[in-house]
C-alpha positions as CSV (number, residue, x, y, z in Angstrom):
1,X,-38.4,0.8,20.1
2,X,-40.4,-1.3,21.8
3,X,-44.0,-2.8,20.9
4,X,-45.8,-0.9,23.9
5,X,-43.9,2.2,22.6
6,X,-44.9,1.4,18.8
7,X,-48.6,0.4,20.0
8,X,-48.4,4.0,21.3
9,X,-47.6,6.3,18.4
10,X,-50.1,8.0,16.3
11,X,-50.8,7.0,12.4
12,X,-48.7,10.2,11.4
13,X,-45.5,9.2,13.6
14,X,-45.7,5.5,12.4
15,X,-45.6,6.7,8.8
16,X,-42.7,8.5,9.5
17,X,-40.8,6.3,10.8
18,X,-41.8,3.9,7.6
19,X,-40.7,6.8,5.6
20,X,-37.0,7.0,7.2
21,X,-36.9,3.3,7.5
22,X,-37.4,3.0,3.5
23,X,-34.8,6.0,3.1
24,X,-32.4,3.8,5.5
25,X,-32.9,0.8,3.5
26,X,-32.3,2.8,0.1
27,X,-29.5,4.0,1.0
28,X,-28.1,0.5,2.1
29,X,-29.2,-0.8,-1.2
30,X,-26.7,1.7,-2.9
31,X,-23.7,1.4,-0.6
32,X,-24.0,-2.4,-1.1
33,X,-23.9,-1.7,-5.0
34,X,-21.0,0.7,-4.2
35,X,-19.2,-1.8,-2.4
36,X,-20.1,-4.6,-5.1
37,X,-18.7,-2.7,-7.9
38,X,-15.3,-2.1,-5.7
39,X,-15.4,-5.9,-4.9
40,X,-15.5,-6.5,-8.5
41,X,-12.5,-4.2,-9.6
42,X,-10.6,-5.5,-7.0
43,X,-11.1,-8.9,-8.0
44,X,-10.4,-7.8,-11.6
45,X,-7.2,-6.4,-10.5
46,X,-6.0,-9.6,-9.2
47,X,-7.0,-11.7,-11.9
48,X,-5.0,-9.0,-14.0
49,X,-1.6,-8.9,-11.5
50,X,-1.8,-12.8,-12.0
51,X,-1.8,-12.2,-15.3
52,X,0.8,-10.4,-15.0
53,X,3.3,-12.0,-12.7
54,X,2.6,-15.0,-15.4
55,X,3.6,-13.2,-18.7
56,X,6.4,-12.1,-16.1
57,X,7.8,-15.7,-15.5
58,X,7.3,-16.7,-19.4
59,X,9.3,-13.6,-20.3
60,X,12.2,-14.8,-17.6
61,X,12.2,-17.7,-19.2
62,X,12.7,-16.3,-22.8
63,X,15.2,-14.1,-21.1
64,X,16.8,-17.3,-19.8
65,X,16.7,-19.4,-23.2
66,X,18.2,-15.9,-25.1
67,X,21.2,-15.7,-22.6
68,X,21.9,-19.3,-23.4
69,X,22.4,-18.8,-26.9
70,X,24.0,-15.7,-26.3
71,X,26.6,-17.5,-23.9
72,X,26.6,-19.9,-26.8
73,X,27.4,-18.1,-29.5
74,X,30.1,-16.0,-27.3
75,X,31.9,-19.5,-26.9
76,X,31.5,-20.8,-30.0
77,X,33.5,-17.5,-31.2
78,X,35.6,-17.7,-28.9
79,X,36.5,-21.5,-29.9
80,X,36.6,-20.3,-33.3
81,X,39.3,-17.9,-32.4
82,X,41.0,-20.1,-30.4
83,X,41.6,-22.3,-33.4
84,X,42.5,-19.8,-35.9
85,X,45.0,-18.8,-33.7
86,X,46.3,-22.2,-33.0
87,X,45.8,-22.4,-36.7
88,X,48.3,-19.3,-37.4
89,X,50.5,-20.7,-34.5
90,X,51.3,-24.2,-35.9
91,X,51.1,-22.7,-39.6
């Protein structure tokens, strides 16, 4: 709307349009909040997946050390066995 236009409107018509201007700016206000709040879970949510994919990788890595020993043990019997055979063999 112009200012010649504007100039031209009566007290009435100016007051509505202030009226529908605050409703427009109210309901701005709360689909800003609205899309703060999903900002903020989303955010949240990535923190938490990072959080995750790290307890992730420390958990491989536990995985990793406990298949070693496994594979450890396994050979160590296995030597054991070897020898007790050899053992049995010789004896």
């Amino acid at each position: 709307m112009t200012e010649k236009e504007l100039r031209k409107l009566k007290r009435i018509e100016i007051l509505e349009l202030l009226l529908e201007q605050s409703r427009e700016n109210e309901r701005l206000k709360e689909q800003l909040a609205e899309m703060n709040k999903k900002l903020e879970d989303k955010e949240i949510a990535i923190k938490e997946s990072g959080s995750i994919a790290e307890a992730a990788l420390k958990l491989n890595g536990i995985f990793e050390a406990a298949q070693k020993a496994a594979d450890q043990y396994l050979e160590n019997l296995k030597n054991q066995t070897d020898q007790n055979n050899q053992g049995d063999i010789d004896g």
